[in-house]
C-alpha positions as CSV (number, residue, x, y, z in Angstrom):
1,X,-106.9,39.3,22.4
2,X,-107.4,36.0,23.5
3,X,-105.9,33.2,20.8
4,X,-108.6,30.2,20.3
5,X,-107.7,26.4,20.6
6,X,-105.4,24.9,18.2
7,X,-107.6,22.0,18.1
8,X,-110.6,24.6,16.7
9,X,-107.8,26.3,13.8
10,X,-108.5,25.1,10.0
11,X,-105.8,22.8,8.6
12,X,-105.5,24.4,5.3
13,X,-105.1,28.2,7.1
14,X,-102.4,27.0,9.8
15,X,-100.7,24.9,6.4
16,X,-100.4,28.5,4.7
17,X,-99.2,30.2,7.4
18,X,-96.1,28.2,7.9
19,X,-95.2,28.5,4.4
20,X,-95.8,31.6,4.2
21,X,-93.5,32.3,7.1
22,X,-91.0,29.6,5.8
23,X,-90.5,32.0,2.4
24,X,-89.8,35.0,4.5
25,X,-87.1,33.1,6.4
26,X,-85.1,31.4,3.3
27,X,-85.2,35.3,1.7
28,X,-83.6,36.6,4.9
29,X,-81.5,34.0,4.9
30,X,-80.1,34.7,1.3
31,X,-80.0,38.3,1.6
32,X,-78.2,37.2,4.9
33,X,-75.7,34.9,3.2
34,X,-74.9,37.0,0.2
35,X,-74.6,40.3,2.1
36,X,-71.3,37.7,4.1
37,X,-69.9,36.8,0.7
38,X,-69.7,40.3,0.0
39,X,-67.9,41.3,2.8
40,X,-65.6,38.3,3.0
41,X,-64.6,38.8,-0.5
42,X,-64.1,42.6,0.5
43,X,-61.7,41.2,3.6
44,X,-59.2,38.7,1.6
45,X,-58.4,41.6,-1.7
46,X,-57.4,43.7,1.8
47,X,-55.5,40.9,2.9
48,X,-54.1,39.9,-0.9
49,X,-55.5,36.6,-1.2
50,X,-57.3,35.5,-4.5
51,X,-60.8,35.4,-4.5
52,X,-62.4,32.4,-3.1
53,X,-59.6,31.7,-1.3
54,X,-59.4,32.2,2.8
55,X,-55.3,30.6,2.9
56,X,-52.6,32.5,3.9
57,X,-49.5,31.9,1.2
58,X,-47.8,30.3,4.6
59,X,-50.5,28.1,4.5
60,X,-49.8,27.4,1.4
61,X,-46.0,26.8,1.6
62,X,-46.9,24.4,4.0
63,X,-48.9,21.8,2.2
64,X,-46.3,22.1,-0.1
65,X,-44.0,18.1,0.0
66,X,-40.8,18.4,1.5
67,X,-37.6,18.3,-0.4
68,X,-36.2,14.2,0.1
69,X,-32.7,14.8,2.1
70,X,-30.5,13.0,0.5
71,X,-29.3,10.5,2.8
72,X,-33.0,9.3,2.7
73,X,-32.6,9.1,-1.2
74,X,-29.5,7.1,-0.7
75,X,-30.4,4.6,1.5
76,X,-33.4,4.2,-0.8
77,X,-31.7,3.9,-3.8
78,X,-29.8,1.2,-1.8
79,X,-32.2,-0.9,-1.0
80,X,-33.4,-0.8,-3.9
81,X,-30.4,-2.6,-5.0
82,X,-31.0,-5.6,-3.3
83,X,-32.7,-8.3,-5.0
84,X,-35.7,-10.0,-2.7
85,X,-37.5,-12.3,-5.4
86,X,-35.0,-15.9,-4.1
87,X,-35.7,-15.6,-0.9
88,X,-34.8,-13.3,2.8
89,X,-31.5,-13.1,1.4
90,X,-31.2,-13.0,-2.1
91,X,-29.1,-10.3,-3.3
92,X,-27.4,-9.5,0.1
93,X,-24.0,-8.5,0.3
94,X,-21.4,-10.9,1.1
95,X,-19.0,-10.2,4.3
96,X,-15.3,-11.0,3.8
97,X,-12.4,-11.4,6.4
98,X,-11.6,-7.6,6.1
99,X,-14.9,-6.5,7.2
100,X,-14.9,-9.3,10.0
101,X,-11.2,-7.7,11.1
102,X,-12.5,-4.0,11.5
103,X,-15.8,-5.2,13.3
104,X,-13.7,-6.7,16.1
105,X,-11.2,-4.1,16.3
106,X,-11.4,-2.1,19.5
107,X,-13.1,-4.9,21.7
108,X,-12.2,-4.6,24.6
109,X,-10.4,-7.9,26.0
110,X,-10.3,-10.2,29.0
111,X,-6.8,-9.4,30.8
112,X,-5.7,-12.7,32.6
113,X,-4.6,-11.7,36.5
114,X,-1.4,-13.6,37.5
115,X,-0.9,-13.9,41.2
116,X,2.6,-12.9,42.4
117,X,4.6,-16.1,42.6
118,X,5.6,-16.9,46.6
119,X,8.8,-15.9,47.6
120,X,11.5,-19.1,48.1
121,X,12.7,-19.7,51.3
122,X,16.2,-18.0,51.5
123,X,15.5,-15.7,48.5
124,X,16.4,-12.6,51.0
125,X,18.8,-14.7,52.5
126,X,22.0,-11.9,53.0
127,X,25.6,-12.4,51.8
128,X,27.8,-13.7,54.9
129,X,31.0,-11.6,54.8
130,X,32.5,-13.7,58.3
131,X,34.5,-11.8,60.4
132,X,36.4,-13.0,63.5
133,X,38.8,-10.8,64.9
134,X,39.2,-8.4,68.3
135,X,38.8,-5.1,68.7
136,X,39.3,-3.6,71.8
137,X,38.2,-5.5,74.7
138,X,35.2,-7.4,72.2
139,X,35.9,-10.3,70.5
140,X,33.6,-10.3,66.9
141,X,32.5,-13.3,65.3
142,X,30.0,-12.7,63.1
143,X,28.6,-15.0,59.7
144,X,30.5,-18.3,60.3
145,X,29.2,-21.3,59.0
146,X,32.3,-23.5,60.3
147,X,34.1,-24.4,63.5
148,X,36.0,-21.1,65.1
149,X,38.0,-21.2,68.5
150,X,39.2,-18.8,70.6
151,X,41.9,-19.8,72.4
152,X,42.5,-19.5,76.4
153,X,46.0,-16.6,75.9
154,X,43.7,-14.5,73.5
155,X,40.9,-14.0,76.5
156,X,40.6,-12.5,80.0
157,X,37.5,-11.6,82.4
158,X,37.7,-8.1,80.7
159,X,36.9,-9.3,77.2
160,X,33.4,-10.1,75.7
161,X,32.3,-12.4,73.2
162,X,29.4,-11.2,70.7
163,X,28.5,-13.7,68.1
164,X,26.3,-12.5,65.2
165,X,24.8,-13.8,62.0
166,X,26.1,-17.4,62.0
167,X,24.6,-19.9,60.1
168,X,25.7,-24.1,61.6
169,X,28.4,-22.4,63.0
170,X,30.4,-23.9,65.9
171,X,32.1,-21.4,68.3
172,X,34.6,-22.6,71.2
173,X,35.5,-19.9,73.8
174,X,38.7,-21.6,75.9
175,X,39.2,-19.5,79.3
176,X,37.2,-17.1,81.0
177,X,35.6,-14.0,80.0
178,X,33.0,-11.7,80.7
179,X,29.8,-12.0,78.9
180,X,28.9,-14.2,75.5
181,X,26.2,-12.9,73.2
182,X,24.2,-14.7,70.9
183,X,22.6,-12.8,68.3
184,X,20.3,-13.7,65.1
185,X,22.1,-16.7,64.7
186,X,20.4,-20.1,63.1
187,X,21.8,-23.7,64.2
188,X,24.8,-22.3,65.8
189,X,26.6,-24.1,69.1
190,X,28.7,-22.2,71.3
191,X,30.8,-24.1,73.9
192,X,32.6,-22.1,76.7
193,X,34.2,-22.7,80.1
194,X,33.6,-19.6,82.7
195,X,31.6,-16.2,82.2
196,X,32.0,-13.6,84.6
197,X,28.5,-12.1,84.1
198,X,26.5,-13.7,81.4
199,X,25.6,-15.8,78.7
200,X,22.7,-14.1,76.7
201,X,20.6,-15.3,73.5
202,X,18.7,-13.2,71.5
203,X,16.5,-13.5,68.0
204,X,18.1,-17.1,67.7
205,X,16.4,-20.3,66.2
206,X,17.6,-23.6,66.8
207,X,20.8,-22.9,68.9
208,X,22.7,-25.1,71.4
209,X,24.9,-23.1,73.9
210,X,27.2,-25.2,76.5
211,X,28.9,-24.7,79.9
212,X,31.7,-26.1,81.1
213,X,32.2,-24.3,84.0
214,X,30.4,-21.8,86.1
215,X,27.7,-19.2,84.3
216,X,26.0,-16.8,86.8
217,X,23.3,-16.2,84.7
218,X,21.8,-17.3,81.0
219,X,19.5,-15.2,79.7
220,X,16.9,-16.2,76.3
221,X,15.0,-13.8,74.7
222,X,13.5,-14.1,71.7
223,X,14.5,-17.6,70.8
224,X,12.8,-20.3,69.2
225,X,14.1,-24.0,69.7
226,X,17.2,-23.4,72.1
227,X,18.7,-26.1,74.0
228,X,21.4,-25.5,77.0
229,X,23.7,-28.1,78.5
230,X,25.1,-27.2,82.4
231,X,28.0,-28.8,84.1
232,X,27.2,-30.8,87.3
């Protein structure tokens, strides 16, 4: 069937028509609606909720305030103890030399670092126990700080001379022997007339050694500031 132009319908038919269909729609609609309440209302009596109401009793306990803790109530009530109508700090506490002392115990401190005083010169300096006797075919003469002689009877080309350890010591060898050694000894003079083999100084510092007579050979090792006097 073939519909005619809208443009050729009556106003007053096409007017009756939609309210016509508009009354069948809000009937379906409240059939619709109520047949939903009923089933809804059957749904929450299976569930055990009260009627008109879709909340679980969780949901419930949850909208429910919180208990205050009670540090929350304390510091509240504390505050509320301090008195803010004269000003920022009307009614503050007032802090006494106690509570200043247990603020600052437990800092930690600036320790001051000493350096090591420097060692004097002659704080390691040794004890001199001076010797100066013979033994065997070695004449010992160690830690003198004075004038010692050895006289010509009391040597022969056999005998050695070791001098250790003397400190502005002066040591005269009369005669002629075999060798004369000079050993870690500071501002020491040694005079002598013949060696057989040598005259020798070692680890010295500031000696003076002198020949009277005939030296084959002088040897310095180790020496600082030594000064030798030959005969002609």
């Amino acid at each position: 069937v073939q519909r005619p132009p809208l443009h050729t319908l009556d106003p007053r038919r096409v007017f009756v028509s939609i309210r016509s269909f508009a009354g069948f729609f809000a009937m379906s609609l409240n059939e619709y609606l109520t047949s939903m309440s009923d089933r809804l209302g059957t749904v929450e009596k299976s569930l055990g909720l009260e009627a008109g109401s879709s909340k679980a009793p969780e949901e419930k306990k949850a909208e429910e305030k919180p208990k205050e803790d009670a540090a929350v109530v304390d510091l509240a009530a504390e505050l509320g103890k301090i008195d803010q109508s004269g000003g920022k700090t009307a009614g503050m506490r007032e802090v006494t030399k106690d509570m200043k002392q247990k603020a600052t115990t437990g800092k930690i401190t600036a320790v001051e670092h000493k350096k090591p005083l420097a060692k004097k010169w002659g704080a390691n300096k040794r004890e001199l126990k001076p010797v100066f006797e013979k033994k065997g075919n070695k004449w010992a003469v160690e830690d003198q700080e004075s004038m010692v002689e050895i006289k010509e009877d009391q040597v022969t080309t056999k005998d050695s001379v070791y001098i250790y350890g003397c400190v502005g010591a002066t040591v005269v060898v009369n005669g002629k022997c075999n060798a004369i050694t000079l050993d870690n000894c500071q501002k020491t003079q040694v005079v002598f007339d013949d060696v057989l083999s040598m005259a020798e100084l070692v680890n010295c510092k500031n000696c003076k050694i002198q020949c009277r007579g005939k030296a084959p050979t002088i040897t310095i090792d180790k020496t600082d500031g030594v000064t030798v006097y030959l005969s002609k």
